[in-house]
Steps between C-alpha positions, in 0.01 A plus 500: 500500500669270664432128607417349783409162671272391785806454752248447783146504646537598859292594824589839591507407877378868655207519267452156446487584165610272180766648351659457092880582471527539149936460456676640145614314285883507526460765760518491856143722567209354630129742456306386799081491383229447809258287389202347626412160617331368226705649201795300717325212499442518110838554475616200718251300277670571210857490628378130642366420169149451667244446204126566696215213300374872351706770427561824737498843438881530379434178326124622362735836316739296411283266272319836413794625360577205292158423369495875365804421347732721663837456677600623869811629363665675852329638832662810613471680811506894445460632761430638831263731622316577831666175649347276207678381273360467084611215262377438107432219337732502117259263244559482153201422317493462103857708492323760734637597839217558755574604823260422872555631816520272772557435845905423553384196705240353188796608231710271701299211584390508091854538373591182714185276367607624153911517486509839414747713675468764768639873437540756725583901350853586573390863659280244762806252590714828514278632758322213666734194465725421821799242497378200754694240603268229381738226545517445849250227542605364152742241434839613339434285219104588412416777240177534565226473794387193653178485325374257780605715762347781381145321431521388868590870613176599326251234636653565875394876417186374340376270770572827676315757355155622638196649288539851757879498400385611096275843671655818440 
């Protein structure tokens, strides 16, 4: 497995589509995930540190989790298949492991309300992962994104966004 970070939240400007570029740690690969609007706005949320007066879904598991006392101990994405992509949730609860599949978007949005980190399988970066050169609208000096930049990104999209545009 190896580790990753939310490098960005984008737009995907053809689809007008959000977009998670998940970047390895140490590495120079980025996976690019599709997402939809409101799992990007969860994740914005959290990345923004945006507490709601009651708590939201990612939130809601998140206190599920601890209250059973168990521990979100990784998410990993696994893999890919048809065009989707599959992630598990790793909790340890009373020294047991107990793995939950999840949506790669959820996984992410959880593992940032919760500080657990984000996995992708090495056979998945081998195949899926491109090299991206992330930096260019990033100062020399900054490490990582502009959180405020990429909240603003989202709500543009979100103020954006029609009901007919989630039909399939």
């Amino acid at each position: 497995m190896i580790e990753v970070v939310l490098r960005a939240v984008r737009v995907d400007v053809g689809t007008s589509t959000p977009l998670l570029l998940l970047e390895e740690v140490g590495g120079r690969r980025v996976l690019p995930i599709f997402i939809g609007a409101p799992e990007a706005a969860a994740i914005a949320y959290a990345l923004q540190g945006v507490r709601a007066p009651r708590p939201m879904s990612h939130d809601l598991l998140g206190n599920v989790i601890d209250e059973l006392g168990a521990q979100l101990f990784s998410v990993e994405i696994v893999e890919l298949r048809d065009n989707t992509f599959y992630a598990n949730l790793r909790l340890l609860q009373s020294g047991r492991e107990v793995i939950v599949s999840a949506r790669p978007s959820d996984a992410v949005a959880l593992a940032l309300r919760v500080g657990a980190p984000i996995l992708v399988s090495d056979s998945l970066m081998d195949d899926e992962g491109k090299i991206l050169d992330l930096d260019v609208e990033d100062d020399d000096d900054e490490e990582a994104p502009n959180e405020a930049d990429l909240v603003a990104e989202l709500r543009e999209f979100l103020d954006t966004i029609r009901p007919e545009d989630f039909g399939q």
